[in-house]
VEXBASE-875854 format. One record per residue (C-alpha): residue number from 0; residue in one letter; x, y, z. Coordinates in steps of 0.1 Angstrom, whole numbers. Example, Ala and Ser with C-alpha at 12.3 -4.5 7.8 and 13.67 -1.06 7.14 Angstrom:
BEGIN
- 0 / a / 123 / -45 / 78
- 1 / s / 137 / -11 / 71
REM end
This chain:
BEGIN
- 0 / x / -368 / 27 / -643
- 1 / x / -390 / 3 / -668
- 2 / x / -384 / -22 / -638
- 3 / x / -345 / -20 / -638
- 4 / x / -325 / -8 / -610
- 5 / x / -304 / 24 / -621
- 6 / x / -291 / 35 / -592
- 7 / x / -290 / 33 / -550
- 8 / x / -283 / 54 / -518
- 9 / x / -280 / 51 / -484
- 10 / x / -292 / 75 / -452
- 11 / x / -272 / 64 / -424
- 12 / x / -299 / 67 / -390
- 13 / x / -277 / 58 / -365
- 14 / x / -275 / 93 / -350
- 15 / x / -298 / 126 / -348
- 16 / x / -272 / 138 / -375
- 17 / x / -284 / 117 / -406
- 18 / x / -252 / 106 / -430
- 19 / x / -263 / 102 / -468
- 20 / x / -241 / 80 / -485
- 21 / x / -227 / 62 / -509
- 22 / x / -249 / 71 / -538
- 23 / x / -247 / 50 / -567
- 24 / x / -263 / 53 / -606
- 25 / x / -259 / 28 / -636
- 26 / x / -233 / 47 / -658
- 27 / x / -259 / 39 / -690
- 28 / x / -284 / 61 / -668
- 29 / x / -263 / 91 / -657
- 30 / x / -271 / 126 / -665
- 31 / x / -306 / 117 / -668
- 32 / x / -319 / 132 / -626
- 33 / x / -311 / 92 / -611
- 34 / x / -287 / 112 / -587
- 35 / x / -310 / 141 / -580
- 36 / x / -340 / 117 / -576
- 37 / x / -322 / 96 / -552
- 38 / x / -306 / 128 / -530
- 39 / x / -340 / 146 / -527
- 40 / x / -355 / 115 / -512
- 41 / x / -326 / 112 / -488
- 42 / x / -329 / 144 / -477
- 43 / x / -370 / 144 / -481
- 44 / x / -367 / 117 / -455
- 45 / x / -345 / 130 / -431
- 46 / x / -369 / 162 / -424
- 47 / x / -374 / 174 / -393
- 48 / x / -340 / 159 / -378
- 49 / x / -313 / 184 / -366
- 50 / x / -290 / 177 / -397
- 51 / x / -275 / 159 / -424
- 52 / x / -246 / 158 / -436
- 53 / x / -220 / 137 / -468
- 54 / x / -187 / 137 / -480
- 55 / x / -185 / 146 / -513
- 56 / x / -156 / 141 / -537
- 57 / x / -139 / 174 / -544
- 58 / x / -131 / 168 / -581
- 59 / x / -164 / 161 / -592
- 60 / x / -185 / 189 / -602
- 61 / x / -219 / 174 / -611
- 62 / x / -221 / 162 / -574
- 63 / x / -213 / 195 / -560
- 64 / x / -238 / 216 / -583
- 65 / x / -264 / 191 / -571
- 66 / x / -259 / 183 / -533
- 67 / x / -255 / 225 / -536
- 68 / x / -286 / 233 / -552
- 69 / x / -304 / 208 / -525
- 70 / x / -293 / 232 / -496
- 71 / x / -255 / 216 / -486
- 72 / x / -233 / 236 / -473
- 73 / x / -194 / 231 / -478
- 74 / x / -182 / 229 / -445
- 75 / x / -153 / 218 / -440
- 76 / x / -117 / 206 / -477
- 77 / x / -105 / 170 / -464
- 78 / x / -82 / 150 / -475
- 79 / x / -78 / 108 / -479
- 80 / x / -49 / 98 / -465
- 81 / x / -29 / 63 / -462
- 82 / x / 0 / 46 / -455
- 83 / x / 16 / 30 / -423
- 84 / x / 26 / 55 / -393
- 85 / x / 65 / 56 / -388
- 86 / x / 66 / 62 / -346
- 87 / x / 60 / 43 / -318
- 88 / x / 31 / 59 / -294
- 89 / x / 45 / 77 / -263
- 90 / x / 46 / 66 / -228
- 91 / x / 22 / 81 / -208
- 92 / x / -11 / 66 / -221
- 93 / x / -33 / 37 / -217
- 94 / x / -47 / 22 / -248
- 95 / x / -80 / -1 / -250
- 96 / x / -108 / -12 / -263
- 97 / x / -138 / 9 / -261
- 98 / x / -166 / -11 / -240
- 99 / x / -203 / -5 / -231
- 100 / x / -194 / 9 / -196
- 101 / x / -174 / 40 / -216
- 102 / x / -204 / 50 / -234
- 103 / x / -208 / 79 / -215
- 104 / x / -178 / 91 / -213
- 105 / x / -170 / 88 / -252
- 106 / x / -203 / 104 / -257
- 107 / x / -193 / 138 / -234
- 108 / x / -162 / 137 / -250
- 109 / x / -177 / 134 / -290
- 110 / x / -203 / 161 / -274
- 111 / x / -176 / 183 / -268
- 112 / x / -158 / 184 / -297
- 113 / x / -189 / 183 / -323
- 114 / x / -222 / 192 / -304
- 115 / x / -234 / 153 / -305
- 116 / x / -226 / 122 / -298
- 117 / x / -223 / 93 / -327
- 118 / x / -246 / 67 / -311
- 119 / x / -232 / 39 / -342
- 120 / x / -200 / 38 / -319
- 121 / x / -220 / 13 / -298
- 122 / x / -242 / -11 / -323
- 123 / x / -211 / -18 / -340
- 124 / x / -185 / -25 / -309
- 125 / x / -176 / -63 / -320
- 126 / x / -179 / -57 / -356
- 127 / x / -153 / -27 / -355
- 128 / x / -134 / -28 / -322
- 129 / x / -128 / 8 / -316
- 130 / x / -102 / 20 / -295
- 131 / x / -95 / 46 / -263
- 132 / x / -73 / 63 / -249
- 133 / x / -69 / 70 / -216
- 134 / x / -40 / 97 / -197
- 135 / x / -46 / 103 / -157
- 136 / x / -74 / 81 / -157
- 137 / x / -96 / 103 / -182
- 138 / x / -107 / 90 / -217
- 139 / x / -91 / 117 / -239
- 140 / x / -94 / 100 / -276
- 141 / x / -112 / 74 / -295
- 142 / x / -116 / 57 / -323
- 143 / x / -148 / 40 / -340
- 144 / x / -121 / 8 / -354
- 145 / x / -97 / -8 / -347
- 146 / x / -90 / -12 / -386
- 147 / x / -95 / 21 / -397
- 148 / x / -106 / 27 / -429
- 149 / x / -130 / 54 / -445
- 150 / x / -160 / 44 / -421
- 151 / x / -139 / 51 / -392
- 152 / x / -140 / 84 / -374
- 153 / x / -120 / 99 / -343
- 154 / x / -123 / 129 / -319
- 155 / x / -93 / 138 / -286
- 156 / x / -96 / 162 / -262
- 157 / x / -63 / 178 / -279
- 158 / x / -40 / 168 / -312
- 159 / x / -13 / 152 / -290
- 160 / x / -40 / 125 / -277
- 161 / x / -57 / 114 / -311
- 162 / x / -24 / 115 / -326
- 163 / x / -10 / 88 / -299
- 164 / x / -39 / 66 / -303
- 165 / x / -38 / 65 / -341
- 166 / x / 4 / 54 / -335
- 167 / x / -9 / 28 / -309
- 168 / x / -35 / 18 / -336
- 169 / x / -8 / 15 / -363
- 170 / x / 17 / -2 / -340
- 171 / x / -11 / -31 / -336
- 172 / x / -13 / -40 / -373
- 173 / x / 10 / -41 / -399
- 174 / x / -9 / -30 / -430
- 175 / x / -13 / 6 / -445
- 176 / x / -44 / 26 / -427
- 177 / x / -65 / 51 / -442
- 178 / x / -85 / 79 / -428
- 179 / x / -101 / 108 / -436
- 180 / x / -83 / 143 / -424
- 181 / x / -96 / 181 / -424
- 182 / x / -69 / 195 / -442
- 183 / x / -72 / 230 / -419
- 184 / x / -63 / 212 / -391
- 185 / x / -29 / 219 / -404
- 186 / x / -6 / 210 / -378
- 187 / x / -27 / 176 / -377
- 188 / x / -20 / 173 / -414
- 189 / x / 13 / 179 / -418
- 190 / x / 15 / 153 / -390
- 191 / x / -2 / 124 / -408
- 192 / x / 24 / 137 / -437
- 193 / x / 54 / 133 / -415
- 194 / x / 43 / 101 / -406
- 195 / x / 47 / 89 / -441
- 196 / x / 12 / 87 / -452
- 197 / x / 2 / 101 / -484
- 198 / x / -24 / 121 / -497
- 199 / x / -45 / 103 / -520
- 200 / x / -81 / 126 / -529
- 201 / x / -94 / 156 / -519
- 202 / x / -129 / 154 / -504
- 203 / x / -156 / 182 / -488
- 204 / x / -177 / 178 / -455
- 205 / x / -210 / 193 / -465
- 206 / x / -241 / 196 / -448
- 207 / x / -276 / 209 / -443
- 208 / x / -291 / 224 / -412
- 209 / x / -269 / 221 / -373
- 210 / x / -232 / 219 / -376
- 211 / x / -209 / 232 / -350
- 212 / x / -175 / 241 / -357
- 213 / x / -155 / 214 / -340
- 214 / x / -132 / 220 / -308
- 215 / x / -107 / 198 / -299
- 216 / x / -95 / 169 / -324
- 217 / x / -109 / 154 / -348
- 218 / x / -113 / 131 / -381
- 219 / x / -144 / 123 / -396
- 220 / x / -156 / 90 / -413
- 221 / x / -170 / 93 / -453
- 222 / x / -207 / 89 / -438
- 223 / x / -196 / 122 / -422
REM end
């Protein structure tokens, strides 16, 4: 504006589902359609994909009137979580890195609990180190980083399996971890609670166009 930068966002192109996100605007040019600018061109330039989709933050109310009145859906209440998990992982599991010869099965496995597979598993595997699981010699959970964080996300065939990679992921570090966790998965909730993480701010999955309702488990990064 006048040849000053007010404000930035981001459409993440990794996979046929776009992620928008973060948006940012100069607090001396809020209120003033930055935001809605910025949005409608995200969304204007996804067109024609299968969907998009963001995480918005569930106590602000000016982002949610405007991602709503540009066609996002509220999907799905989560929850930021963090802290350091209390248990050892059980017996009965092999934990490793994720490496280019398990694309395909973390893909089938991604495509089975959300419709798609999340292709920025692979361009970022010595940035991030994600992390399998593995129980009679079938990859049953991953994760997109070793150090996760809100850019990480997760998916297991059941609760039991993510749940045991996330306590081999917190054995291997001793600092606090954070991720992002649909609070109506509520048994997986109240786990992460029981663990001693906390709950730090409510969020909403929202999206435009395909979304499946996801089987098995899962936790999803802020992107999506």
């Amino acid at each position: 504006a006048d040849g000053k930068l007010v404000g930035s966002n981001f459409l993440r192109e990794y996979n046929a589902i776009r992620g928008v996100g973060p948006i940012s605007v100069d607090p001396a040019a809020q209120a003033h359609g930055v935001g809605r600018v910025l949005m409608k061109a995200a969304v204007d330039r996804a067109r024609g994909q299968p969907g998009v989709r963001l995480v918005q933050e569930a106590v602000n109310g000016a982002s949610l009137a405007l991602y709503a009145s540009l066609g996002f859906e509220a999907r799905e209440p989560l929850v930021l979580v963090r802290g350091q998990f209390r248990e050892e992982p059980p017996a009965g599991y092999t934990v490793r890195p994720v490496e280019a010869g398990d694309r395909a099965s973390c893909a089938a496995l991604c495509e089975r609990v959300h419709g798609f597979a999340r292709a920025e598993l692979w361009d970022n595997l010595e940035r991030d180190h994600p992390l399998m699981a593995v129980r009679a010699g079938r990859v049953v959970a991953y994760v997109s980083a070793g150090a996760l964080g809100m850019g990480a996300h997760g998916v297991g065939e059941t609760e039991a399996d993510l749940c045991t990679l996330l306590l081999a992921v917190g054995a291997a570090t001793p600092d606090p971890l954070s991720l992002i966790v649909p609070t109506r998965r509520a048994s997986f909730f109240r786990w992460c609670l029981s663990q001693g993480l906390r709950a730090l701010k409510p969020l909403t999955l929202m999206t435009i166009g395909a979304y499946q309702e996801p089987t098995g488990a899962y936790f999803p990064s802020i992107a999506y």
